[in-house]
PATI-323995 format. One record per atom (N, C-alpha, C, O): residue in one letter; chain; x, y, z. Coordinates in steps of 0.001 Angstrom, whole numbers, m for minus. Layout:
BEGIN
(node A,A,(X,Y,Z))
...
//
This chain:
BEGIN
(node X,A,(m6262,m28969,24901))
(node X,A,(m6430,m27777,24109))
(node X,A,(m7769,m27823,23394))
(node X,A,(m8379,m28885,23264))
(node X,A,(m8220,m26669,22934))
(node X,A,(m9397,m26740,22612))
(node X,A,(m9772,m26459,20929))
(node X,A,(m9097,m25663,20276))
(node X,A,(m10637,m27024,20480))
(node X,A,(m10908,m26523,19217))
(node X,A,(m10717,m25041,18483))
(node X,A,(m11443,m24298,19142))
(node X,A,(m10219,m24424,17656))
(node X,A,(m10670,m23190,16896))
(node X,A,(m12002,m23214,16791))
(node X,A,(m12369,m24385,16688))
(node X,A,(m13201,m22204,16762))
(node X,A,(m14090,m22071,16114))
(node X,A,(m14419,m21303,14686))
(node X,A,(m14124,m20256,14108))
(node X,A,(m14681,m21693,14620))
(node X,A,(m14761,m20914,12594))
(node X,A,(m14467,m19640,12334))
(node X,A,(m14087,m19240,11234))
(node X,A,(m14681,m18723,13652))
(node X,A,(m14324,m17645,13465))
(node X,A,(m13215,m17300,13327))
(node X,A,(m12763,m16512,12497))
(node X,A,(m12453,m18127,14502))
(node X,A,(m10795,m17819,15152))
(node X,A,(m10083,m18175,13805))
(node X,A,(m8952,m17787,13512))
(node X,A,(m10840,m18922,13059))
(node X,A,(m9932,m19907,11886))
(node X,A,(m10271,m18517,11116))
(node X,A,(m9338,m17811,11499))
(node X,A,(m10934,m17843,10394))
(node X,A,(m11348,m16731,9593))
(node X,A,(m10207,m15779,10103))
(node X,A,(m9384,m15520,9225))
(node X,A,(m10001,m15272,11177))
(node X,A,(m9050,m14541,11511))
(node X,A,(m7675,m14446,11537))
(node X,A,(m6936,m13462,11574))
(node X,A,(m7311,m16381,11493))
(node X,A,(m6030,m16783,11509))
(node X,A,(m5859,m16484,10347))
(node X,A,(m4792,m15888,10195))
(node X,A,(m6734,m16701,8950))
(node X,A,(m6215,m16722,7583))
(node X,A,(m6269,m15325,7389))
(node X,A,(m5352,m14978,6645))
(node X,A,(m7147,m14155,7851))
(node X,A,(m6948,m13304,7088))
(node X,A,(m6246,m12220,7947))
(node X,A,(m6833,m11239,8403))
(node X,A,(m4904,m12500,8127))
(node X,A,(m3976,m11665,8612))
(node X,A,(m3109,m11364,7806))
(node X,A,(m2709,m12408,7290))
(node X,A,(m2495,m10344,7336))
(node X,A,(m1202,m10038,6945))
(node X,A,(m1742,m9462,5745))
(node X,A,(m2919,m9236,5461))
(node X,A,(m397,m9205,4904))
(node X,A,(m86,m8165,3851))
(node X,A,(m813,m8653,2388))
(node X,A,(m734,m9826,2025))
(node X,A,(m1509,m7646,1614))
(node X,A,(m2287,m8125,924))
(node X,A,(m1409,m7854,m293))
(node X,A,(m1086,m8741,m1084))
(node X,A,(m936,m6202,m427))
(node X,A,(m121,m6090,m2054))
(node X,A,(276,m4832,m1370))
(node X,A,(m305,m4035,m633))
(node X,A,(2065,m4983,m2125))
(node X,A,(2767,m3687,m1446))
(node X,A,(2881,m2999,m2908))
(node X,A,(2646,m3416,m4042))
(node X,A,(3372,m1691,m2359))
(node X,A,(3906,m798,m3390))
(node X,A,(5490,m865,m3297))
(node X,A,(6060,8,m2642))
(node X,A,(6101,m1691,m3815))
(node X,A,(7524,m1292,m3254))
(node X,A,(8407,m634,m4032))
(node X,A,(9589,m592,m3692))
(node X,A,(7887,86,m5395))
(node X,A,(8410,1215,m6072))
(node X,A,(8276,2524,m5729))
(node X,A,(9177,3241,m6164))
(node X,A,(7259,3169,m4953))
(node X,A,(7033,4039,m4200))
(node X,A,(8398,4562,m3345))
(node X,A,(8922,5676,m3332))
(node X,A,(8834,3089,m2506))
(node X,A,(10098,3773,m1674))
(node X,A,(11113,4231,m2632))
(node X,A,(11970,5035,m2266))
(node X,A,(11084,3863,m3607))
(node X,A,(12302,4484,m4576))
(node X,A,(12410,5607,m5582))
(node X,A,(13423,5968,m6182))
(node X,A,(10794,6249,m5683))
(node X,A,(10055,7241,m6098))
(node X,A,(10278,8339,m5198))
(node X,A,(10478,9507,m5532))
(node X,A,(10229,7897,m4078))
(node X,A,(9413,9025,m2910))
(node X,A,(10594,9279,m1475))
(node X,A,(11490,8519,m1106))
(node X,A,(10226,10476,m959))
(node X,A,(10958,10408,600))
(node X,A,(9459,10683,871))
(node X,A,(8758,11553,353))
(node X,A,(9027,9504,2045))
(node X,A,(8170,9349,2949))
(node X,A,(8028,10371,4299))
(node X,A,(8733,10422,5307))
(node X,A,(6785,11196,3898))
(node X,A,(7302,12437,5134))
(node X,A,(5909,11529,6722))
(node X,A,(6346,11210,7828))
(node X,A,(4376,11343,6308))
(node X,A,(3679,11128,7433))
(node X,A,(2828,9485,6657))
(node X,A,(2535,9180,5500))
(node X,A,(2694,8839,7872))
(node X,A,(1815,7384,7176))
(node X,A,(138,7701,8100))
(node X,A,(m106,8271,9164))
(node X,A,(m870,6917,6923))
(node X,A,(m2052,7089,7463))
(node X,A,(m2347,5936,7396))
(node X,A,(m1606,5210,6733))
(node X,A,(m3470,5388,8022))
(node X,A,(m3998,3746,7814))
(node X,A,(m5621,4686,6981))
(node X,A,(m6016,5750,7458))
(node X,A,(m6072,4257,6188))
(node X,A,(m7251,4427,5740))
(node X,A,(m7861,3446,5204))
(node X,A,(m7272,2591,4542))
(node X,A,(m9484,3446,5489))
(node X,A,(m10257,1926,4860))
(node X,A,(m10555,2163,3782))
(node X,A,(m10524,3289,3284))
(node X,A,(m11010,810,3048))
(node X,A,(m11622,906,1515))
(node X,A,(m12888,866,1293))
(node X,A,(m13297,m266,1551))
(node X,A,(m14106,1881,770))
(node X,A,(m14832,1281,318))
(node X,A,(m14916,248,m862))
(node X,A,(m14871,668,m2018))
(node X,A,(m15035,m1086,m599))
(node X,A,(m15169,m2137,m1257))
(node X,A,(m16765,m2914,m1998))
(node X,A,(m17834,m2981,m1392))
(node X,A,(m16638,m3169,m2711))
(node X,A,(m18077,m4237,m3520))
(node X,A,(m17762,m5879,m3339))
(node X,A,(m16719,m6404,m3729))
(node X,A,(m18679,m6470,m2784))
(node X,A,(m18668,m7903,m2270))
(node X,A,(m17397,m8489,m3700))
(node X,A,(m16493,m8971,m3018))
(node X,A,(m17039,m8621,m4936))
(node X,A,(m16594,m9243,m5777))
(node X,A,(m14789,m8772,m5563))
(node X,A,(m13838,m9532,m5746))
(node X,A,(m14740,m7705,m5246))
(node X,A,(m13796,m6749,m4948))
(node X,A,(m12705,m7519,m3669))
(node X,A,(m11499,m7703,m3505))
(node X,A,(m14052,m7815,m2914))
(node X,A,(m13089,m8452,m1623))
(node X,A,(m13023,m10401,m1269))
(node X,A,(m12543,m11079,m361))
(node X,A,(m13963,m10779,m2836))
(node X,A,(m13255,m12305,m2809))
(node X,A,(m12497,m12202,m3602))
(node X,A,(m11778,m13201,m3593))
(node X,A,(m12106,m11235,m4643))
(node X,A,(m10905,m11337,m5521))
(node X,A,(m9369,m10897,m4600))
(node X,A,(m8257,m11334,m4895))
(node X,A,(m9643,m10014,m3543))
(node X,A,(m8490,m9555,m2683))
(node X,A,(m8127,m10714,m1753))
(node X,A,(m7005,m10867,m1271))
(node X,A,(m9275,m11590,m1525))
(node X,A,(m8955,m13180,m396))
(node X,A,(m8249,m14040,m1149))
(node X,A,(m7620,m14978,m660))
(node X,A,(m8310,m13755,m2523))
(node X,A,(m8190,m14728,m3612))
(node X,A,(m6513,m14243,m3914))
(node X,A,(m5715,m15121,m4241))
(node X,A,(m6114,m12993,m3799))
(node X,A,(m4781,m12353,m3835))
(node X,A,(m4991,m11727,m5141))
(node X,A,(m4160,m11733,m6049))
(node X,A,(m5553,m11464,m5163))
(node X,A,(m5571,m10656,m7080))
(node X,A,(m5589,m8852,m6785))
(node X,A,(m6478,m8191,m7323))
(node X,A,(m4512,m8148,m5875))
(node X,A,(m4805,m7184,m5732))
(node X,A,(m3409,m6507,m6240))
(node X,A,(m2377,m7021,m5808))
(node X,A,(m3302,m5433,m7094))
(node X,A,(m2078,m4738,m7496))
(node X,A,(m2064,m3471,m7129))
(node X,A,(m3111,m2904,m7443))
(node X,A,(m1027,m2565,m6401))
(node X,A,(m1376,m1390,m6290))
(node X,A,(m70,m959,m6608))
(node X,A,(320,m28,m5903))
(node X,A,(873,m1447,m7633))
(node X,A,(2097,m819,m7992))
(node X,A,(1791,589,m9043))
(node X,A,(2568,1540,m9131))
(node X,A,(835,496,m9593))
(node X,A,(752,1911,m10284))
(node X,A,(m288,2902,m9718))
(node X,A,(m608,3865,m10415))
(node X,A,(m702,2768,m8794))
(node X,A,(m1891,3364,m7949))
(node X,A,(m1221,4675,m7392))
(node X,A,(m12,4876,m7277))
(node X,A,(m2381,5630,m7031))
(node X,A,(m1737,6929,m6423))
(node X,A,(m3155,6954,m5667))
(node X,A,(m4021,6084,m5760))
(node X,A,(m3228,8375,m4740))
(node X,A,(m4602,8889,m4389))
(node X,A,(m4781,10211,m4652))
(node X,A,(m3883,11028,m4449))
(node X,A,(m6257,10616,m5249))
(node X,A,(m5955,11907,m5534))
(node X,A,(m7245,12754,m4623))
(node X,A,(m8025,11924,m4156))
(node X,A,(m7545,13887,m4352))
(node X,A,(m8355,14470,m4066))
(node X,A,(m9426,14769,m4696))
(node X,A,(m9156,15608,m5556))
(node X,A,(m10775,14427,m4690))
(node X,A,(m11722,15002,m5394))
(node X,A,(m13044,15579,m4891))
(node X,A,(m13645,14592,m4467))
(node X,A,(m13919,16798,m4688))
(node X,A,(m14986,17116,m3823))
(node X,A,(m14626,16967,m2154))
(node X,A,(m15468,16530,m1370))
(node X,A,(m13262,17390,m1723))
(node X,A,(m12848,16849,m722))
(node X,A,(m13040,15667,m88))
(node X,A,(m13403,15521,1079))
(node X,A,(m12790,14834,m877))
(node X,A,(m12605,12803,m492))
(node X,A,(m11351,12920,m1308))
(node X,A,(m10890,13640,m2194))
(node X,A,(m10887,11454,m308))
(node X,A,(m9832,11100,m1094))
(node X,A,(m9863,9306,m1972))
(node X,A,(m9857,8269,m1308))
(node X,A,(m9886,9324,m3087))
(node X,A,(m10516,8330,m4283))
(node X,A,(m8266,7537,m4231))
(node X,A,(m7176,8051,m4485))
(node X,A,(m8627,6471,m3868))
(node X,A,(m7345,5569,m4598))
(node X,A,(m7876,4991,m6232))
(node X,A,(m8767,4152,m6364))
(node X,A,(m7206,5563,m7275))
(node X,A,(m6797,5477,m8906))
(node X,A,(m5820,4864,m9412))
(node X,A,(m4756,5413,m9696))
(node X,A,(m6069,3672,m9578))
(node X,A,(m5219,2952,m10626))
(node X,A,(m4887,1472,m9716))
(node X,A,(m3984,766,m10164))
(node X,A,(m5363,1169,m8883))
(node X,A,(m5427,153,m8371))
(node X,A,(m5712,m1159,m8918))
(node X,A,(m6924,m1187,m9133))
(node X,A,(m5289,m2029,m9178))
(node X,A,(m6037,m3152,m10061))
(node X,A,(m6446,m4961,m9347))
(node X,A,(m5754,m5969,m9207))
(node X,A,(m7954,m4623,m9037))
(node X,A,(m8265,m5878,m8590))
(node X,A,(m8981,m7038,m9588))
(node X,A,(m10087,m6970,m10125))
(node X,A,(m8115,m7984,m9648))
(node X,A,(m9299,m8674,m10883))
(node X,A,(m9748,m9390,m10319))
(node X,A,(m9294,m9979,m9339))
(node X,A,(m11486,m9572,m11197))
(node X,A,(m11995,m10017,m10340))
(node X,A,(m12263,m11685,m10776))
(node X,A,(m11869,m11729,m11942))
(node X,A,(m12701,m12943,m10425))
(node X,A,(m12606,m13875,m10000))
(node X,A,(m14111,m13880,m11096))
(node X,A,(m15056,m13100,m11211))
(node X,A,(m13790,m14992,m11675))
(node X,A,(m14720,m15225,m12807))
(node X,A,(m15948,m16070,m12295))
(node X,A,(m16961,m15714,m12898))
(node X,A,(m16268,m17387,m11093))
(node X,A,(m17542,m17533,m10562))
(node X,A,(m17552,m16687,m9366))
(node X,A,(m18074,m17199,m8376))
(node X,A,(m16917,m15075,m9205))
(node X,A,(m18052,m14523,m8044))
(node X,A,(m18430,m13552,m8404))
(node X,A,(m19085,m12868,m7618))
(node X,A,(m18111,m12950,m10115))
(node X,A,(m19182,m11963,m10288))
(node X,A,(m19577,m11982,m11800))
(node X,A,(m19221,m11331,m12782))
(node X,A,(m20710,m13288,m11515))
(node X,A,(m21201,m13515,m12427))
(node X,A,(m22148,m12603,m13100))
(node X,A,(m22077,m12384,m14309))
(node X,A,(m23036,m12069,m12328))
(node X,A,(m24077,m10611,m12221))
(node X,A,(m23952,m9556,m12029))
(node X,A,(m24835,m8721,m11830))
(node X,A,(m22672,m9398,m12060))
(node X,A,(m22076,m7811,m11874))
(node X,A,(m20688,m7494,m13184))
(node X,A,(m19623,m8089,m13348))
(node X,A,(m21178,m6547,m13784))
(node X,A,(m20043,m5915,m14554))
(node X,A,(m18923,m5260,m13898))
(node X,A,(m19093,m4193,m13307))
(node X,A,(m17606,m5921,m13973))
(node X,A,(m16748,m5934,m12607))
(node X,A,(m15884,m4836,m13461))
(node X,A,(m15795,m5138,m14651))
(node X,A,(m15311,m3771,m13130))
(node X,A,(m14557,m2959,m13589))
(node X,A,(m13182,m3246,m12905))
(node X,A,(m13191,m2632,m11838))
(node X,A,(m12135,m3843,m13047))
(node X,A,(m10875,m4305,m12114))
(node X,A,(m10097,m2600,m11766))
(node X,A,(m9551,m2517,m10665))
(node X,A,(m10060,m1326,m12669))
(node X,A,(m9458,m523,m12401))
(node X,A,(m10470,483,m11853))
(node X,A,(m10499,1644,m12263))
(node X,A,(m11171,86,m11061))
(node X,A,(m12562,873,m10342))
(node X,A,(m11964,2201,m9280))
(node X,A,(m11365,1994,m8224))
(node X,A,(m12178,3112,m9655))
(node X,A,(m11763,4698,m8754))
(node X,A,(m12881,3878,m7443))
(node X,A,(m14064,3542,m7512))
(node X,A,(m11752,3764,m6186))
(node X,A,(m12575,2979,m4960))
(node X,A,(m12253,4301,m4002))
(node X,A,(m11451,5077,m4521))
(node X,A,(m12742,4682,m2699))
(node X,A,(m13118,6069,m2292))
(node X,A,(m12172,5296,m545))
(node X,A,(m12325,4415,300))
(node X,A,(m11558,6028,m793))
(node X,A,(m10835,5830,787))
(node X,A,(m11501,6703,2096))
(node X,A,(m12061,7799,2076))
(node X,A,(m11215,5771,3260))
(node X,A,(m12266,6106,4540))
(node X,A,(m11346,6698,5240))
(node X,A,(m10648,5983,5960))
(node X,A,(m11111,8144,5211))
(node X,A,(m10382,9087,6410))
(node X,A,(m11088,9443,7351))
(node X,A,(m12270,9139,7193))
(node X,A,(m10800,10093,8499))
(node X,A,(m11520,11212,9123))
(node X,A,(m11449,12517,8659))
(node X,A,(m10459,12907,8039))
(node X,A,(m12301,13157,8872))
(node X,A,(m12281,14418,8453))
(node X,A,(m10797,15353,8392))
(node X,A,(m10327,16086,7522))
(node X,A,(m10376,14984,9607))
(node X,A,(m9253,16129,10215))
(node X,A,(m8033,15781,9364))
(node X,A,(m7189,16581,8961))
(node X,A,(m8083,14102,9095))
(node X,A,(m6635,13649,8410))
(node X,A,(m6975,13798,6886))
(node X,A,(m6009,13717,6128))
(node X,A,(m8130,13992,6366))
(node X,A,(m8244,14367,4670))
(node X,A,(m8009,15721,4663))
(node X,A,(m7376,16241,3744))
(node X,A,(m8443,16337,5574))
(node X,A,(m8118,18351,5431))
(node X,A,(m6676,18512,5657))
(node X,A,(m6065,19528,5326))
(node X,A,(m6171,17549,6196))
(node X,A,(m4270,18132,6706))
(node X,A,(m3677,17022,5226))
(node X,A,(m2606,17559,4943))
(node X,A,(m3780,16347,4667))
(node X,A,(m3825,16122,3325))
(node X,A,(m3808,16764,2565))
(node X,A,(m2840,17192,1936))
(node X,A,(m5347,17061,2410))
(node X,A,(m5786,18302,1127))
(node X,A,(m4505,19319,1399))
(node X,A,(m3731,19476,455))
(node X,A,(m4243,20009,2626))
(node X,A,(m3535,21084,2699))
(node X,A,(m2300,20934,2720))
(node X,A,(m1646,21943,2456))
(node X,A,(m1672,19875,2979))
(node X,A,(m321,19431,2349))
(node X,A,(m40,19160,1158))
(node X,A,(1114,19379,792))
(node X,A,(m1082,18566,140))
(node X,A,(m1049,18714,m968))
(node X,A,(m1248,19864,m1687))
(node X,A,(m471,20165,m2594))
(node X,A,(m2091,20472,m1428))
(node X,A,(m2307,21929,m2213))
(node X,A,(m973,22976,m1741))
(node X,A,(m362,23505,m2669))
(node X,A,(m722,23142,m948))
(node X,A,(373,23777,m196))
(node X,A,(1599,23999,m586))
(node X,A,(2115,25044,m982))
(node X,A,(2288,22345,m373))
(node X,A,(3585,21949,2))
(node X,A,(3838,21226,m1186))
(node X,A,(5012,21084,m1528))
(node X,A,(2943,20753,m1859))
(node X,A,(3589,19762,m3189))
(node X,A,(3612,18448,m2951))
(node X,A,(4170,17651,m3705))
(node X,A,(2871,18054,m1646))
(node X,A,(3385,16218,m1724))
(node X,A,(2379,15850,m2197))
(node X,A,(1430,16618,m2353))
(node X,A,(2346,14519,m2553))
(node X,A,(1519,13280,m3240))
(node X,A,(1406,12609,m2039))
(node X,A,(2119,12496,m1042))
(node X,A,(m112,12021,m2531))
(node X,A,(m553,10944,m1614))
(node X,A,(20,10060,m2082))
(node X,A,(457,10167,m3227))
(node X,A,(209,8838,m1297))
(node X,A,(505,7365,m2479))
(node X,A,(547,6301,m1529))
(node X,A,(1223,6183,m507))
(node X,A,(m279,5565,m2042))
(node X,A,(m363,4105,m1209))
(node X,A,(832,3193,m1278))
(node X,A,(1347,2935,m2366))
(node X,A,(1183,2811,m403))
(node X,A,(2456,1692,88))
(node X,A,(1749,346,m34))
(node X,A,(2039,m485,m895))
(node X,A,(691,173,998))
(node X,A,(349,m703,1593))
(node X,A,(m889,m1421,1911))
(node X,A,(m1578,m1220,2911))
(node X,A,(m1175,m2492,747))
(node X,A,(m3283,m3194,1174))
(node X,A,(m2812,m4291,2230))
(node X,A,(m1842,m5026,2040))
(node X,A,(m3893,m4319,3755))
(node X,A,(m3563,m5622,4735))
(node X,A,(m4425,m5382,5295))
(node X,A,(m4993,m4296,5403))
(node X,A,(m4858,m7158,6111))
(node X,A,(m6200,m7292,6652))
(node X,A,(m5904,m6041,7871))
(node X,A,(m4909,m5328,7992))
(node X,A,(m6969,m6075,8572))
(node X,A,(m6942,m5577,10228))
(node X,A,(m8271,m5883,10576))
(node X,A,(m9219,m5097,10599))
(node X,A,(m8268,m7513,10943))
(node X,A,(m9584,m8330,11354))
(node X,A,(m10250,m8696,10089))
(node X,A,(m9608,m9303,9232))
(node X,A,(m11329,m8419,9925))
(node X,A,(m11881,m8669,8855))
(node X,A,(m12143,m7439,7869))
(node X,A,(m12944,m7458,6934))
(node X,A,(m11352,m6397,8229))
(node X,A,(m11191,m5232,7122))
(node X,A,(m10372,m5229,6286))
(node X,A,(m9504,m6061,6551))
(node X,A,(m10155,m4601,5197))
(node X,A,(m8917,m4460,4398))
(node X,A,(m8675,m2844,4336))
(node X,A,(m9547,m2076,3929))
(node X,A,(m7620,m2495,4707))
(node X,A,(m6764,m1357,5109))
(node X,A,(m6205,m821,4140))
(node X,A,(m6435,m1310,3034))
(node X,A,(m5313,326,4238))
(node X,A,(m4650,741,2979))
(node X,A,(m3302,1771,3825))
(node X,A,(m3397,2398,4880))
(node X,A,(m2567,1686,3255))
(node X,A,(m1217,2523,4396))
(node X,A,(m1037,3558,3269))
(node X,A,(m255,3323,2348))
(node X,A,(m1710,4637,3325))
(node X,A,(m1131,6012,2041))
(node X,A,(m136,6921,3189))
(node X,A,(m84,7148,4397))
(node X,A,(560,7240,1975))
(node X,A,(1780,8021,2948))
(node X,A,(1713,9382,1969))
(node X,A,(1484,9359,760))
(node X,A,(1981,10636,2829))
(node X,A,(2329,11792,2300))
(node X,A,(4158,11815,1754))
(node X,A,(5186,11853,2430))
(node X,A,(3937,11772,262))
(node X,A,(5637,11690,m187))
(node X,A,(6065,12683,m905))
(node X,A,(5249,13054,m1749))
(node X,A,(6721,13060,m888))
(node X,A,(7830,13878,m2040))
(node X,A,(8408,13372,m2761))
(node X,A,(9151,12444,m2442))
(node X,A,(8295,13741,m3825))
(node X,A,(9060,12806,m5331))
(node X,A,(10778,13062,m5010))
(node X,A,(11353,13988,m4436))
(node X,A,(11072,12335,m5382))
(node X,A,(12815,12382,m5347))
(node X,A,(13251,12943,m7141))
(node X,A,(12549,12819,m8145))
(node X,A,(14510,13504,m7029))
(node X,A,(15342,13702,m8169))
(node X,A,(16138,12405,m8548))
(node X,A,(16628,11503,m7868))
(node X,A,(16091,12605,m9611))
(node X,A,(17503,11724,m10040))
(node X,A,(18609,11251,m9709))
(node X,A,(19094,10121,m9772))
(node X,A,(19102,12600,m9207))
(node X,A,(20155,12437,m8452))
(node X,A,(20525,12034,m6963))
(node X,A,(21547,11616,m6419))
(node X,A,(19012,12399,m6471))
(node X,A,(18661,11522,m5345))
(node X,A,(18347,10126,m4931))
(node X,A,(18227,9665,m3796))
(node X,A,(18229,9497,m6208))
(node X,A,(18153,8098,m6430))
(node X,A,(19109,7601,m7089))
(node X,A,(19042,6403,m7365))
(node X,A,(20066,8251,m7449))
(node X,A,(21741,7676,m7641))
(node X,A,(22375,7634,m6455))
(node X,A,(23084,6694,m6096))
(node X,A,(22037,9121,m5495))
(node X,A,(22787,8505,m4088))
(node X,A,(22382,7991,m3085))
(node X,A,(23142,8018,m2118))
(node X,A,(20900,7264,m2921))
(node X,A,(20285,6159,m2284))
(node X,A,(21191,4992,m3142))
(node X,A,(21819,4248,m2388))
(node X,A,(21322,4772,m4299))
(node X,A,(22088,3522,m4548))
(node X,A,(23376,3569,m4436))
(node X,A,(23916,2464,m4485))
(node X,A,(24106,4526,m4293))
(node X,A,(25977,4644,m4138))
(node X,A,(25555,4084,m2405))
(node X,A,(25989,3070,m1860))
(node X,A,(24801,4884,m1945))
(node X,A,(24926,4317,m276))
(node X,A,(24892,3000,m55))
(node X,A,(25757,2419,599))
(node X,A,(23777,2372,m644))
(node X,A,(23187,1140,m565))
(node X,A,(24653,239,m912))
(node X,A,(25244,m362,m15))
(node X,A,(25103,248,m2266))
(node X,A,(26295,m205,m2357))
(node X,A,(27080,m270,m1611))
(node X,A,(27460,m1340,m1135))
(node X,A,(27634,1093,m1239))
(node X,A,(28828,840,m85))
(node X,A,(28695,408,1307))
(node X,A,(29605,65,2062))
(node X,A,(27377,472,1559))
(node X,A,(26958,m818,2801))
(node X,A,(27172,m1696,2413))
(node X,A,(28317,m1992,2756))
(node X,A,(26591,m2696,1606))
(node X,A,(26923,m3787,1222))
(node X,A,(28483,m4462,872))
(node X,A,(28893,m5570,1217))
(node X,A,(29115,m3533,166))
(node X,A,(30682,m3907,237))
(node X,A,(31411,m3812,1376))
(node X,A,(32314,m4590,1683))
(node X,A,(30912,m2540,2243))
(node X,A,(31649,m2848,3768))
(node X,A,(31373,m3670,4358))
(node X,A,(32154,m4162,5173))
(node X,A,(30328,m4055,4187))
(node X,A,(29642,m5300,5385))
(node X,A,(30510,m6634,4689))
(node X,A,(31038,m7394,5501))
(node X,A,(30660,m6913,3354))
(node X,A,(31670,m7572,2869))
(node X,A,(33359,m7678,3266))
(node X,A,(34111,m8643,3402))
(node X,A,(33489,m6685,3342))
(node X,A,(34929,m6362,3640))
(node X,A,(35461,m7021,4686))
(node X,A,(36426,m7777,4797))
(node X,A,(33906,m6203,6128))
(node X,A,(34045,m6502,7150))
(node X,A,(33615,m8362,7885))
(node X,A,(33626,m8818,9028))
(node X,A,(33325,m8886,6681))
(node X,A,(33069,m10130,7199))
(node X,A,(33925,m10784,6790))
(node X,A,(34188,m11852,7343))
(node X,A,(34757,m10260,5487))
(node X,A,(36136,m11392,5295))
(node X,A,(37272,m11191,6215))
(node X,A,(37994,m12151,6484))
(node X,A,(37535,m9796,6821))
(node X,A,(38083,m9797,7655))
(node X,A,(37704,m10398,9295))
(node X,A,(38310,m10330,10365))
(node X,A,(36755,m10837,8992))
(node X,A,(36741,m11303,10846))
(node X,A,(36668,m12839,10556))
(node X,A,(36751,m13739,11391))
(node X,A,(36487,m12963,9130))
(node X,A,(36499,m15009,8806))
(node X,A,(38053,m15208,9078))
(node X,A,(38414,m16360,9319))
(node X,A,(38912,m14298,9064))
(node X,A,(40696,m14674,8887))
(node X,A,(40946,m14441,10343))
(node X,A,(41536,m15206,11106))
(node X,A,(40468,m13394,10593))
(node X,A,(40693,m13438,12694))
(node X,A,(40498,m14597,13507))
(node X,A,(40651,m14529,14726))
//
């Protein structure tokens, strides 16, 4: 077998999930998912290698037709930005195509949904972002996501003490 080269090793480490939103699914019914890139600043993306990335209170909003992710919080890593005044809650500008920010814009202006990021993860040596078009849920819609959730769980109970006695 043969050696990794430095690269292959760079690629092995920077795979996978960087910071989820996982209050979002309990906020939101998820109607379409987009992958969009980040514009990033060199300090930005050794603090994200470093894992210092939060996007539990983050949304995306529209502005001059771009779409800006707000409230994101990367901190940044105290010897890599020694020369730069690092702002950790920095308005960072997400990379759509044209066609998928205009069917956005117009679902938002339109229909009432929110953008909202789920999801920061490598894809090679990029860092990605998974924003999904959502609809806010009611109250009462998040009482009966949890009555359901429950009564799966107790049937699946039920149903496993009964097949331990069979």
């Amino acid at each position: 077998m043969s050696k990794k080269s430095g690269k292959d090793k760079d690629k092995a480490n920077s795979t996978g999930t960087i910071a989820l939103n996982k209050r979002a699914r309990h906020e939101y019914y998820f109607e379409d998912r987009f992958e969009a890139g980040l514009a990033l600043q060199g300090w930005e993306l050794k603090a994200i290698r470093a894992g210092r990335a939060i996007i539990g209170e983050s949304y995306a909003m529209v502005l001059h037709n771009e779409l800006f992710l707000i409230g994101a919080q990367i901190t940044p890593l105290s010897q890599a930005s020694s020369h730069v005044i690092a702002d950790p809650h920095r308005t960072r500008k997400l990379l759509l195509h044209r066609r998928e920010i205009d069917t956005l814009i117009g679902r938002v202006q339109r229909d009432g949904y929110t953008v909202v990021p789920t999801a920061l993860y490598w894809k090679g040596n990029k860092v990605k972002a998974e924003v999904v078009l959502a609809k806010g849920k009611q109250s009462h819609d998040k009482r009966d996501v949890a009555r359901d959730r429950d009564w799966a769980r107790d049937k699946q109970r039920a149903m496993r003490a009964h097949n331990k006695n069979a």
